[in-house]
C-alpha positions in Angstrom: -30.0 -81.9 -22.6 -28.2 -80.3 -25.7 -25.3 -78.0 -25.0 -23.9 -76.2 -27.8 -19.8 -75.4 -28.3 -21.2 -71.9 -26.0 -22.9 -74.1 -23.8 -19.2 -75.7 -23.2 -17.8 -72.4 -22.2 -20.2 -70.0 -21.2 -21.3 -71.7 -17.9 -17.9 -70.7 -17.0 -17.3 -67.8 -14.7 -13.9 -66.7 -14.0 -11.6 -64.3 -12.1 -8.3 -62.8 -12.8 -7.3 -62.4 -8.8 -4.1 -64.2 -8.0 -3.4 -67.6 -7.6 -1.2 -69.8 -5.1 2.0 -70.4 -6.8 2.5 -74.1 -5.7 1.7 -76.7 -8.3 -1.0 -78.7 -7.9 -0.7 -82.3 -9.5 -3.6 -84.5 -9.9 -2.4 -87.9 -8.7 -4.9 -90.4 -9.6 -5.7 -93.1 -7.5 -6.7 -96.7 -8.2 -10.4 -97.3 -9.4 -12.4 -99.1 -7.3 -10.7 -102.6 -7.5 -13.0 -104.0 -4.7 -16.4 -103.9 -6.3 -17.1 -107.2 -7.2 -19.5 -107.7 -10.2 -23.0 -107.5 -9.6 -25.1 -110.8 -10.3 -28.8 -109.4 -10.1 -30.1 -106.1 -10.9 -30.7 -103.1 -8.1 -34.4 -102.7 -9.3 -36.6 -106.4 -9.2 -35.9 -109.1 -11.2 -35.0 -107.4 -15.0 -34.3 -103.2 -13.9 -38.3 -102.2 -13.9 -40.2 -101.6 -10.9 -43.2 -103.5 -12.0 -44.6 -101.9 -8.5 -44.5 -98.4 -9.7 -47.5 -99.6 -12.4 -51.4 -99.1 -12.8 -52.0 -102.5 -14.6 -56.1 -100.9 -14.7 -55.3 -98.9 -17.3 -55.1 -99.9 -20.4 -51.0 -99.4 -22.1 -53.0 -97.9 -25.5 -54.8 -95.2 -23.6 -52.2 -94.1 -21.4 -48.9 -95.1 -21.6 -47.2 -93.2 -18.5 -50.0 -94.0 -16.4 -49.8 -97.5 -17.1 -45.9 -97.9 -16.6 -46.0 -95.5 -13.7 -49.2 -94.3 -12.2 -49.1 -96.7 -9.0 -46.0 -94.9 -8.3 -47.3 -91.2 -9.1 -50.5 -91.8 -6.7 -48.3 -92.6 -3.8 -45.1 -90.1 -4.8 -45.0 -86.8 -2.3 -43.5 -83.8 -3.3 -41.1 -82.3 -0.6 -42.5 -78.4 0.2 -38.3 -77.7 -0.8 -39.0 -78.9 -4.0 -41.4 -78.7 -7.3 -41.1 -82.4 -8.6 -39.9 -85.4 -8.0 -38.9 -87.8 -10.6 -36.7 -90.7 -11.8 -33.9 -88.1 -12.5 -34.3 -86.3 -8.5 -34.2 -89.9 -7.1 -30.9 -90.7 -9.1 -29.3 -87.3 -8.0 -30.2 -87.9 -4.6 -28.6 -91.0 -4.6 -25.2 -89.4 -5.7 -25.9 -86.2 -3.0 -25.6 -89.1 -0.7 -22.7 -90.6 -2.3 -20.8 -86.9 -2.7 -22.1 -85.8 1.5 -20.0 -88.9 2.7 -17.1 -87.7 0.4 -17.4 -84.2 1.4 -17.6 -84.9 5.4 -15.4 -87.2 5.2 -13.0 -84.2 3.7 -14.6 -81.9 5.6 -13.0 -84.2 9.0 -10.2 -85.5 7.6 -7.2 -83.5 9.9 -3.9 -82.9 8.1 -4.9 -82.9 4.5 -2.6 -81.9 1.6 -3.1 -78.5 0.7 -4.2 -77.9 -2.5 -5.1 -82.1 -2.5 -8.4 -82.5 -3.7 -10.0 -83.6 -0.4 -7.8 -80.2 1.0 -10.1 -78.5 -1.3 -13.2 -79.8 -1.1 -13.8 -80.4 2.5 -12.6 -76.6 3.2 -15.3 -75.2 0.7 -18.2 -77.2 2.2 -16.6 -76.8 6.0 -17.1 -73.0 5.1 -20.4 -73.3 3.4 -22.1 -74.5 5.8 -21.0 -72.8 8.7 -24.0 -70.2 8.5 -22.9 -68.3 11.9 -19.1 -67.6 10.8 -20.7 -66.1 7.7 -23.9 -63.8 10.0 -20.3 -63.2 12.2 -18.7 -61.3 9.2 -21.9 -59.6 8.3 -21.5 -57.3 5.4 -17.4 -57.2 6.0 -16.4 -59.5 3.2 -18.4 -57.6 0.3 -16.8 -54.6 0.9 -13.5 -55.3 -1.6 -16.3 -55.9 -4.5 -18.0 -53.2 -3.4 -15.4 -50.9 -3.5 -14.3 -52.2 -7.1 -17.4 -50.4 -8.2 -17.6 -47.7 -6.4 -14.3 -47.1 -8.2 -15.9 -47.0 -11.8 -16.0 -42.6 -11.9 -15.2 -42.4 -16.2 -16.3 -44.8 -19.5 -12.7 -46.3 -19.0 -13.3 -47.4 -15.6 -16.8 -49.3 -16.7 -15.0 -50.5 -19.9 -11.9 -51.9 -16.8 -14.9 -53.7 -14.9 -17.2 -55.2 -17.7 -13.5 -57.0 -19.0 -12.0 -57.7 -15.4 -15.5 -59.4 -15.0 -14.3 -62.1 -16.9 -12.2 -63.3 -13.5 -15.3 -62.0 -11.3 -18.0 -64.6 -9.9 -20.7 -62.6 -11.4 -22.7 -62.2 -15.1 -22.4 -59.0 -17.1 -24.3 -58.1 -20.1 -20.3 -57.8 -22.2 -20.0 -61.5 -22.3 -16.6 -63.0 -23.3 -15.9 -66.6 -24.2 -13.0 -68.6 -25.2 -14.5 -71.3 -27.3 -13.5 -73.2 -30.5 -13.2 -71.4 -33.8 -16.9 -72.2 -35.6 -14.8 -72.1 -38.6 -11.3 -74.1 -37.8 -12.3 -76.3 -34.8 -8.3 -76.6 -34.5 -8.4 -73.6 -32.8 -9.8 -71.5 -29.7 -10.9 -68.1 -30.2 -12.1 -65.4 -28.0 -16.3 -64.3 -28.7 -17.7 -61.5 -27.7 -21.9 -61.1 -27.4 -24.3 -58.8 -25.7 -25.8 -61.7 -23.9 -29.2 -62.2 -21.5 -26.4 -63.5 -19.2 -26.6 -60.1 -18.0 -30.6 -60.0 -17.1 -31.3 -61.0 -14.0 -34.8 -62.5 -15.3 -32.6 -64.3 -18.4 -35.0 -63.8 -21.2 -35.7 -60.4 -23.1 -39.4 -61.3 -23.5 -39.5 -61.2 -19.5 -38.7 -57.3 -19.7 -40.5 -56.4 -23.0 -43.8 -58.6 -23.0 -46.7 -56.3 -21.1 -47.6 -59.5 -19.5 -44.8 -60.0 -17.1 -45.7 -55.9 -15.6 -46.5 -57.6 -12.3 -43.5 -59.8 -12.2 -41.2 -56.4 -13.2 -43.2 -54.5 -10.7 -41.8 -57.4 -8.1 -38.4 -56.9 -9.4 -38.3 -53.7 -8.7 -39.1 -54.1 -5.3 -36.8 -57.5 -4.9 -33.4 -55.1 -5.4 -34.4 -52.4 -3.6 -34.5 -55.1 -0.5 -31.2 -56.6 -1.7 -29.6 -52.9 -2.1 -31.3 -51.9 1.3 -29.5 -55.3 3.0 -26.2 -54.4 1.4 -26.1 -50.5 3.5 -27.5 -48.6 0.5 -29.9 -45.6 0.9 -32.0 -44.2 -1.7 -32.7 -47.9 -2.9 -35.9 -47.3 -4.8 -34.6 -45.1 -6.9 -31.3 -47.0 -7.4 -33.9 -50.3 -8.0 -35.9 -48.5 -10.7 -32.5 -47.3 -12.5 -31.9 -51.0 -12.9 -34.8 -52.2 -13.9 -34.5 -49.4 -16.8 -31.3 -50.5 -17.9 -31.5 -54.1 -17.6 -34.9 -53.6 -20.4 -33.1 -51.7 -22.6 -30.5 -54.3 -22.7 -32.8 -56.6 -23.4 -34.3 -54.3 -26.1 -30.9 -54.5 -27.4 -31.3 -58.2 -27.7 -32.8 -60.3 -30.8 -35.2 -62.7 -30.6 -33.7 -66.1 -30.4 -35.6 -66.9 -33.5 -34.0 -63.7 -35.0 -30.5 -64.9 -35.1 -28.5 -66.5 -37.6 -26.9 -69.4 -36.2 -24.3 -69.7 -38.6 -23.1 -65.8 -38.9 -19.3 -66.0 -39.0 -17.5 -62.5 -38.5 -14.1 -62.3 -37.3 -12.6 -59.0 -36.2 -9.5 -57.8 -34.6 -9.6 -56.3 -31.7 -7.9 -53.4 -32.5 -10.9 -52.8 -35.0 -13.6 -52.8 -32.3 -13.2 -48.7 -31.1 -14.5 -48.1 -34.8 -17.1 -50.9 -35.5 -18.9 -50.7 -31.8 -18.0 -47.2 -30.7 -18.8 -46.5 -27.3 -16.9 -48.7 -25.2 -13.4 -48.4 -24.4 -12.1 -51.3 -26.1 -8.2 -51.4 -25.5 -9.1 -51.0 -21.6 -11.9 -54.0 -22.0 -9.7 -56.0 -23.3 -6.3 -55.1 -21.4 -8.5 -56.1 -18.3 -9.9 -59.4 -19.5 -6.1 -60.4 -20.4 -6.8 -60.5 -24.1 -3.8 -59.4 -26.0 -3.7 -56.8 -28.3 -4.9 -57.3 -31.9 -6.3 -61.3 -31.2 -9.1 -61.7 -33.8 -12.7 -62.0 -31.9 -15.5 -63.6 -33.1 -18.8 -61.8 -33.1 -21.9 -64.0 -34.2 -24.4 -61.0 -33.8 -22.4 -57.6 -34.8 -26.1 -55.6 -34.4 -26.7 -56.4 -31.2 -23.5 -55.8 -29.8 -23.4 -52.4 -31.4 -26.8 -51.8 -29.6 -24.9 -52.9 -26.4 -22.0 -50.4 -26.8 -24.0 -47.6 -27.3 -25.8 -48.4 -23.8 -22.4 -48.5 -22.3 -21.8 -45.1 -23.8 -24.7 -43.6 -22.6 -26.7 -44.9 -20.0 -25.4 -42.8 -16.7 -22.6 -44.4 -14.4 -24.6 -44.4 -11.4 -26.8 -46.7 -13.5 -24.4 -49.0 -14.1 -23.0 -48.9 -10.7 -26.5 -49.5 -9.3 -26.7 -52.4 -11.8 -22.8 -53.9 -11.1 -23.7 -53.7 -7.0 -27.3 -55.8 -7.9 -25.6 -58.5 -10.3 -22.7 -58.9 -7.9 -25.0 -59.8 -4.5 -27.5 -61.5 -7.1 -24.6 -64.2 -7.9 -23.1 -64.1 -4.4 -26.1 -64.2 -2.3 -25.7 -68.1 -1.4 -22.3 -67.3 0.9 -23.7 -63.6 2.4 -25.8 -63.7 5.5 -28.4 -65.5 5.8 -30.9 -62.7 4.5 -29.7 -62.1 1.3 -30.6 -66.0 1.0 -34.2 -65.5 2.2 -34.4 -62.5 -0.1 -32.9 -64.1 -2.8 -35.3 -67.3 -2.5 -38.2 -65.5 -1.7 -37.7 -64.1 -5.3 -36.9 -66.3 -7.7 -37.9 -69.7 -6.4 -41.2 -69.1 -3.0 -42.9 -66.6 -5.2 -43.1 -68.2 -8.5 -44.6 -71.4 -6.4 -41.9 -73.7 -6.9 -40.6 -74.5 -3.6 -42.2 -73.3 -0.1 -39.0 -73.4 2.0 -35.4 -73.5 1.2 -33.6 -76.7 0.8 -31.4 -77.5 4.0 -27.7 -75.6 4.2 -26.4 -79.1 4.2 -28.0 -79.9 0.7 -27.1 -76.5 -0.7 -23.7 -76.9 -0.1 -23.3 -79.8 -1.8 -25.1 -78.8 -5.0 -22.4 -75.4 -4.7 -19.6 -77.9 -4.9 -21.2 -79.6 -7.4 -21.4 -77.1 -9.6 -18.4 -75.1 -8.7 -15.7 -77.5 -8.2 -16.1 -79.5 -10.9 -12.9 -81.3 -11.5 -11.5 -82.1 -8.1 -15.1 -83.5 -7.0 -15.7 -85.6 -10.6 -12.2 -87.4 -9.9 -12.6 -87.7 -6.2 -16.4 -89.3 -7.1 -14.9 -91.6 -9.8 -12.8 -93.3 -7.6 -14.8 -93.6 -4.4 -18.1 -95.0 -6.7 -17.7 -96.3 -10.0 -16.7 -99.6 -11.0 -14.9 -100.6 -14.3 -17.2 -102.7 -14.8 -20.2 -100.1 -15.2 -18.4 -98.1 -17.5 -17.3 -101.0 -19.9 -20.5 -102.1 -20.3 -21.9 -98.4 -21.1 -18.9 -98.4 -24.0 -20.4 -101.3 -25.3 -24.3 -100.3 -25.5 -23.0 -96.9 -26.8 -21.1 -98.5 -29.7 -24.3 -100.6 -30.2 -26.3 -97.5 -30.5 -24.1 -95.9 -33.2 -24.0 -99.2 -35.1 -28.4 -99.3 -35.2 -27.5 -95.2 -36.2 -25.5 -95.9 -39.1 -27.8 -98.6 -40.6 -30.6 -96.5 -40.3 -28.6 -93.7 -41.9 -28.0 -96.3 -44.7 -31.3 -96.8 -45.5 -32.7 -93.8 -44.7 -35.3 -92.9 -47.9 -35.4 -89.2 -47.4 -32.1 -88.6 -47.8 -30.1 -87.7 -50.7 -26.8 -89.5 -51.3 -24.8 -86.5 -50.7 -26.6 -86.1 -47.1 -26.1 -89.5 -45.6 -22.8 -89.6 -47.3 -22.2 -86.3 -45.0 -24.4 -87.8 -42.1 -22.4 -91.0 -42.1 -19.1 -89.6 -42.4 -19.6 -87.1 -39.1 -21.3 -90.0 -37.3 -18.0 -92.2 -37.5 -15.9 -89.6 -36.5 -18.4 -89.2 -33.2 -16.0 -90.2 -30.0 -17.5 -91.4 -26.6 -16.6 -89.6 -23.8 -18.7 -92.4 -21.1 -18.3 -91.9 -17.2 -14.8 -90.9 -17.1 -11.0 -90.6 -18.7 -8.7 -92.9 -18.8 -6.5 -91.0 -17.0 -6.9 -88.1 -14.7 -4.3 -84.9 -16.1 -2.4 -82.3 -14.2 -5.0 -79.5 -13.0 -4.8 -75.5 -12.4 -4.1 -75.1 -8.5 -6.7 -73.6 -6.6 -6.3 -71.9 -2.8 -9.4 -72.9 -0.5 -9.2 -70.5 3.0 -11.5 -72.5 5.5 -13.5 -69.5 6.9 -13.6 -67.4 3.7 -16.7 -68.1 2.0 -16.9 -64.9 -0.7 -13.1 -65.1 -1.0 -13.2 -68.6 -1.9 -16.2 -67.8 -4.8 -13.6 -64.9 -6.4 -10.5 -67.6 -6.0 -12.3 -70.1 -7.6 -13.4 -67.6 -10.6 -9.8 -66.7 -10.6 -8.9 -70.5 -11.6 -11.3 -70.5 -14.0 -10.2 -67.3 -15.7 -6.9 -68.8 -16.1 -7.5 -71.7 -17.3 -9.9 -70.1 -20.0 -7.0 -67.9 -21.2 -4.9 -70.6 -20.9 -6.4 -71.7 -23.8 -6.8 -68.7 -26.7 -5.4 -69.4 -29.9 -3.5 -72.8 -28.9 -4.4 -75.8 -30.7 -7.8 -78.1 -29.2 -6.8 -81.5 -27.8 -9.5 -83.0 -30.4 -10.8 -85.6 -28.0 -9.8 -84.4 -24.3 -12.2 -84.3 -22.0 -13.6 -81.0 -20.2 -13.2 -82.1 -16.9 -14.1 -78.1 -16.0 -17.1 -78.8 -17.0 -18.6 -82.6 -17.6 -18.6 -84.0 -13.8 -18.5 -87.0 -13.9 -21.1 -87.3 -10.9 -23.4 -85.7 -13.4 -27.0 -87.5 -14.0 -27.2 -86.3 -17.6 -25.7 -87.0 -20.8 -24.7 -84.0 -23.7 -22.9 -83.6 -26.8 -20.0 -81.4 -28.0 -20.8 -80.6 -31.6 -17.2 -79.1 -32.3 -15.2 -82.3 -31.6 -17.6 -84.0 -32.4 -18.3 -86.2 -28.9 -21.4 -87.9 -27.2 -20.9 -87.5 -23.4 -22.0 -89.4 -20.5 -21.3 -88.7 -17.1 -21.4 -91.3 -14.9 -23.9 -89.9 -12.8 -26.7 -91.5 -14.9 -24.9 -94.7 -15.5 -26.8 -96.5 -12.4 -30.7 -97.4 -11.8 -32.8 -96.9 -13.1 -31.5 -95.8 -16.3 -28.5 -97.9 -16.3 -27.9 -101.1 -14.5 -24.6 -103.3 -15.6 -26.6 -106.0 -13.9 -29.6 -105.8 -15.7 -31.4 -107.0 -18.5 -30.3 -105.5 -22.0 -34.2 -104.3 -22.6 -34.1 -101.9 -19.7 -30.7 -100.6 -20.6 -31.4 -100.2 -23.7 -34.9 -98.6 -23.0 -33.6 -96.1 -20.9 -30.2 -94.7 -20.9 -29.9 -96.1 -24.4 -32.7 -93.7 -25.7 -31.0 -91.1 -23.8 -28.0 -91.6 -25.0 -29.8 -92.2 -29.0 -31.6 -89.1 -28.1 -28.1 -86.8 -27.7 -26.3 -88.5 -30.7 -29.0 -87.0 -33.1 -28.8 -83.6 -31.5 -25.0 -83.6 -33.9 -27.6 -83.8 -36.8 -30.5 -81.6 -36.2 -30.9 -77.8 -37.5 -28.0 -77.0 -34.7 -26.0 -80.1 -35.1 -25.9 -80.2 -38.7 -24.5 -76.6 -39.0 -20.9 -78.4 -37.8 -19.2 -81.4 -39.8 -17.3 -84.1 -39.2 -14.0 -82.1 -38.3 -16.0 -79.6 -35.7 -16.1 -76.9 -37.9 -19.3 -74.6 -38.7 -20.1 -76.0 -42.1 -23.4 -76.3 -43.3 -23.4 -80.4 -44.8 -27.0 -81.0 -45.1 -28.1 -80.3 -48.7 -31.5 -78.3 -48.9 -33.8 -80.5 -50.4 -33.4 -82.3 -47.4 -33.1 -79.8 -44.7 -36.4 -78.8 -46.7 -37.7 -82.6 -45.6 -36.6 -82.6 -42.2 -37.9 -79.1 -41.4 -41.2 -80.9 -42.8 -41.4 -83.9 -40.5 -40.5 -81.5 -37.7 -43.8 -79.8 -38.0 -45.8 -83.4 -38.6 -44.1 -83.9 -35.1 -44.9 -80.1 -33.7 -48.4 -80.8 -34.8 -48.7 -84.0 -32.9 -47.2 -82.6 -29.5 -49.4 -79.4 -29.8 -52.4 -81.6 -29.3 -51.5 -82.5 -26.0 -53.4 -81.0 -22.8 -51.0 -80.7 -19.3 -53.1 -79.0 -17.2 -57.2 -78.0 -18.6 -56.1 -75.2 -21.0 -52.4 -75.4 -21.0 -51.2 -77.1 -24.2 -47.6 -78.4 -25.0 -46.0 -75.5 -27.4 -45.1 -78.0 -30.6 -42.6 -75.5 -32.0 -41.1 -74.7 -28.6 -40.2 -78.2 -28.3 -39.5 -79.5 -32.0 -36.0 -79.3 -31.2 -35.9 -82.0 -28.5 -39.3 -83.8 -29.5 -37.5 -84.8 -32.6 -34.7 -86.5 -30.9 -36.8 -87.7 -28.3 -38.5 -89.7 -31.3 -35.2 -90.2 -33.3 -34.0 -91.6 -29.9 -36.6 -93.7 -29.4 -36.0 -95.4 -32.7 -32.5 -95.6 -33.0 -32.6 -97.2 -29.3 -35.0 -99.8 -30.0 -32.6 -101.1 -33.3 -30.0 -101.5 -31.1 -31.7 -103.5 -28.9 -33.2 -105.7 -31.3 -29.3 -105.7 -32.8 -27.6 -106.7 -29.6 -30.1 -109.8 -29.7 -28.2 -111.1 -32.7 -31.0 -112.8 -33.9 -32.4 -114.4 -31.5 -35.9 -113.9 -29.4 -35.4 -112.3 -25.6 -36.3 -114.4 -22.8 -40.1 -113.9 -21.6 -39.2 -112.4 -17.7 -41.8 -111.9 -15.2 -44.5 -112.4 -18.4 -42.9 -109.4 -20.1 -41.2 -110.0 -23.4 -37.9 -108.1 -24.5 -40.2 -105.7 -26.5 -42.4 -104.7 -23.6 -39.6 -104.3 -21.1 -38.1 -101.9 -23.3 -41.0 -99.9 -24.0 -41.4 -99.8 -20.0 -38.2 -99.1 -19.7 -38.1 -95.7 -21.6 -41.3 -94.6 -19.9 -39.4 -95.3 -16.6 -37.3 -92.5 -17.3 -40.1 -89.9 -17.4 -41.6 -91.2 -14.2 -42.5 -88.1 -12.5 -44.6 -85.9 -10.4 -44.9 -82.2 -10.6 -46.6 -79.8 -8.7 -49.4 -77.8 -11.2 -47.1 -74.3 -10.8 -44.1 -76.7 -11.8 -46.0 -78.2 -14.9 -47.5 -75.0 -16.5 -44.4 -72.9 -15.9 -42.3 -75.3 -17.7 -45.1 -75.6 -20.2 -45.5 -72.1 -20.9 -42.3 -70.7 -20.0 -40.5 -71.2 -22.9 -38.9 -74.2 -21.8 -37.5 -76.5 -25.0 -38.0 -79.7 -23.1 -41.6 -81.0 -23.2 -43.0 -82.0 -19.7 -41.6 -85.3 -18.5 -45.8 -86.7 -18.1 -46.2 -86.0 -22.1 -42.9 -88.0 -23.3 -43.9 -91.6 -22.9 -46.8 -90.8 -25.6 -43.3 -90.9 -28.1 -44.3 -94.5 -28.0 -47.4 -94.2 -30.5 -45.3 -93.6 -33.4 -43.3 -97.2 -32.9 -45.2 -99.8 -35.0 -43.1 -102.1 -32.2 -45.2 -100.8 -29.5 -48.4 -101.6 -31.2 -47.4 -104.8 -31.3 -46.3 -105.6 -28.3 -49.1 -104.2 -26.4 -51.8 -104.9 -29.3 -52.8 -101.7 -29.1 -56.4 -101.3 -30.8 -57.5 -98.5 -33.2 -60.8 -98.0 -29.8 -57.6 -96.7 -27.4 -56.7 -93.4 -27.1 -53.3 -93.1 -28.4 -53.8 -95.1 -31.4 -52.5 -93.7 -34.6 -53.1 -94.6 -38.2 -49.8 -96.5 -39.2 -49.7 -93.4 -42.0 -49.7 -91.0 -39.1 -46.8 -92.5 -37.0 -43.8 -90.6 -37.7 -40.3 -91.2 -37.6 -36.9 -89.0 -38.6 -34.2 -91.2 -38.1 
């Protein structure tokens, strides 16, 4: 998973209704000092489930099958889900860690409020008491509703587009408060006609003739939703927003289109005459931006696009549109049809899931992802040890160690490159599992029995913490406990400060195991963790340096070379069949392929680092070179249903299937050797063809 210096902010919805005025003070509690240290690993006898393998097949002809195809035959899919894999057991091990936590909270009589448990066991006491919410019926919308029933002028749909901001909802006007791409020191407000605004997220979804049916079924989706909310004359109101929703995505450019690096900084006071149409003072009076802040803009020609659509399409457009988006992104806390609707839509009809996942379940993934900081601390000190993390620190400074070398003798490079490349890669900071110390937090008022209310309150927060923020210095190395949670099961990286992080989600079996042997750890968080540290050097990555700041280090002779060795690797993937017919898109994927092999390497030198020297022990007949190569094909162990493998095959998806990954492994001269793999099997490559970037 790469997230960009956007990705940090964007997923960030906030409100500008009022907050409580009581401070609330994060007082940290004690870390777990009762866990005593583990003496064995969770998983058998070394952190492999040697169980889980078809031992018929031979490792040169299949790979995944042979590290994981006992376990595939006997996996069952749930009908609420489309796959299961390594990564859904992991998260539903810490659903069941974060369910006791939050009914515990959800019991506890007498709590603090504005304490995190306060918090926390209000929202999921609320959530999932589905007959309060059918009691109140269509009662609660009617403030939101009547917020855009009030947009009658230009000014009124320039208020709402910037008060959106501090609304739980997406609009096509997207602002972010982010770091300066050009003096990382610094946050700055952006503004960008965004897909955030289409409800189907991509442009092509509106504008390629072969998603008619799918549009067609849109259509008829918001009609029911503006029928459920006490509209009438919904089919006309639907087709009015399915117009304007494709003409903002007309408005869009293709992702391959944009210039990554653009750079234009403009006052706000400047906007009324550079992107006429929208009444800019208003927007930006309403999103609490002051007057005359400088804004970035990264594509000036589509936003100019997007203004004149605010101009002219008609306001009962918009308002149609406005209603749609808000009981789109609220549908989860309104009665219980809207759900059905809203899953019968996006999830039963494209054949991912059959039923809905249980109200209990649900609730816990909205806390998840909406109360990020007072559930990562509250995790943190209910379920992870010292211990776990310290050892994580460790394998991750191994990993940059094997990085650096590699970057030293790298042949490809120029001097002035891995000069660059070696420079930014010191300055890299871990972020693993959790702070060192838990800071003071924004309060934030959670009414038991007020579902939507809660949703805009907790927007609120977010909106002022965002704004909080505009033009004051960045804490260079401070955690976005907003965002990261630490319950996570995923690792990312922050180009801008530069960091690696790792939740501690992932940091338990089977892709991290304190207690295990170094091979396993090493073969599978380790290349997930190699896998995000090279992301800070791809074509995205390299476009910041070692301070955070958009500066473009690599020199082109060698941004020639690695654009070369990313189609060798494009090439490669695009031979692979999924399903009879349905092909891996190379170029789709190059992004993530390449650090998926980058990873792979890097990984395996730190292993063979952390040896110092010496041979690994032989355990159950596997040597230290097999049980990593098992090890990282462990992490793709997975089962998806055929919907679930050619939608995220064809559906522009950057990630190649989890099935196709282990075949990385042919391009690792290791490998061959420690499976003496045979030019007569399948996935043999001529050493010539096996590639490597880092």
């Amino acid at each position: 998973m790469q997230i960009n210096s956007k990705g940090l902010v964007t997923l960030l919805i906030y409100s500008a209704l009022a907050l409580v005025s009581v401070a609330c003070i994060s007082t940290p509690e004690p870390l777990l000092s009762t866990d005593k240290a583990q003496t064995s690993p969770t998983i058998d006898s070394w952190g492999f489930d040697t169980t889980a393998m078809d031992r018929r097949v031979k490792p040169g002809d299949d790979f995944d099958r042979y590290a994981n195809g006992a376990w595939q035959d006997r996996a069952t899919i749930a009908d609420d889900r489309s796959s299961v894999s390594m990564f859904t057991q992991v998260n539903e091990s810490v659903q069941n860690q974060l369910q006791t936590l939050l009914e515990e909270s959800a019991d506890a009589p007498d709590l603090v409020p504005g304490s995190n448990r306060q918090i926390l066991g209000d929202w999921y006491a609320t959530y999932i008491d589905e007959p309060a919410i059918e009691a109140a019926g269509l009662k609660p919308l009617q403030p939101a509703l009547a917020r855009i029933a009030a947009i009658h002028t230009r000014s009124d749909l320039a208020r709402y587009l910037g008060a959106s901001f501090g609304f739980p909802v997406n609009t096509p006007l997207t602002l972010n408060i982010q770091p300066d791409p050009k003096d990382s020191s610094r946050n700055i407000a952006e503004v960008i006609l965004s897909a955030d605004g289409l409800s189907l997220d991509d442009r092509d979804a509106y504008l390629d003739t072969q998603h008619k049916p799918r549009l067609q079924h849109y259509q008829a989706h918001v009609e029911r939703m503006l029928t459920l909310a006490g509209f009438t004359d919904t089919k006309r109101r639907a087709a009015r927003v399915l117009t304007l929703e494709t003409r903002l995505a007309a408005a869009l450019l293709p992702r391959n289109k944009i210039d990554w690096t653009a750079y234009h900084r403009i006052p706000s006071g400047e906007f009324r005459q550079r992107f006429p149409g929208v009444d800019w003072n208003t927007y930006f009076a309403a999103a609490g931006i002051p007057d005359q802040s400088n804004i970035f803009i990264q594509t000036p020609e589509q936003l100019v696009t997007g203004a004149k659509l605010v101009a002219k399409e008609p306001l009962e457009t918009w308002r149609d549109y406005l209603v749609y988006q808000y009981l789109k992104a609220t549908a989860e806390v309104l009665p219980r049809a809207f759900r059905e609707e809203h899953f019968d839509f996006y999830t039963r009809s494209l054949g991912l899931q059959a039923t809905m996942q249980p109200r209990q379940t649900l609730a816990i993934e909205s806390v998840k992802e909406r109360l990020v900081r007072f559930l990562g601390e509250a995790y943190v000190q209910r379920f992870v040890s010292l211990e776990t993390r310290n050892t994580a620190i460790a394998m991750v400074d191994e990993i940059k160690r094997a990085f650096d070398d590699r970057l030293t003798h790298l042949s490809w490079l120029s001097e002035q490159t891995r000069s660059e490349a070696r420079k930014k890669l010191a300055a890299i900071r871990g972020q693993i599992g959790y702070p060192d110390q838990w800071p003071e937090t924004t309060p934030l008022q959670i009414i038991r029995g007020d579902a939507l209310g809660n949703f805009e309150r907790r927007a609120a927060r977010r909106a002022k913490i965002n704004l909080a923020k505009l033009d004051q210095p960045i804490e260079r190395f401070a955690w976005d406990l907003e965002f990261a949670g630490s319950y996570f099961v995923a690792a990312t990286i922050d180009p801008t400060k530069p960091t690696i992080i790792v939740m501690a989600g992932i940091l338990q079996p089977p892709f991290f195991d304190a207690a295990a042997d170094p091979a396993a750890n090493f073969g599978g968080l380790g290349v997930i963790i190699a896998h995000e540290l090279t992301h800070q050097f791809d074509k995205n990555g390299s476009t910041y340096d070692a301070d955070g700041n958009s500066r473009d280090w690599f020199a082109p002779e060698d941004a020639a070379k690695f654009k070369a060795k990313g189609e060798q690797l494009a090439a490669q993937m695009s031979s692979y069949e999924v399903l009879p017919g349905v092909f891996v898109d190379g170029q789709n994927t190059i992004t993530e392929t390449m650090a998926d092999l980058g990873g792979l390497h890097i990984a395996y030198e730190a292993y063979r680092s952390s040896l110092k020297g010496k041979e690994a022990p032989i355990i159950d007949g596997y040597t230290g070179d097999q049980r990593f190569f098992l090890a990282f094909a462990q992490n793709w162990r997975a089962k998806l249903r055929d919907e679930r493998l050619k939608r995220d095959t064809q559906g522009g998806d950057s990630h190649p299937v989890f099935p196709i990954r282990p075949r990385m492994v042919r391009n690792m001269d290791a490998w061959y050797q420690a499976f003496d793999v045979k030019p007569v099997d399948k996935l043999y490559l001529k050493p010539g063809d096996r590639l490597s970037v880092w």
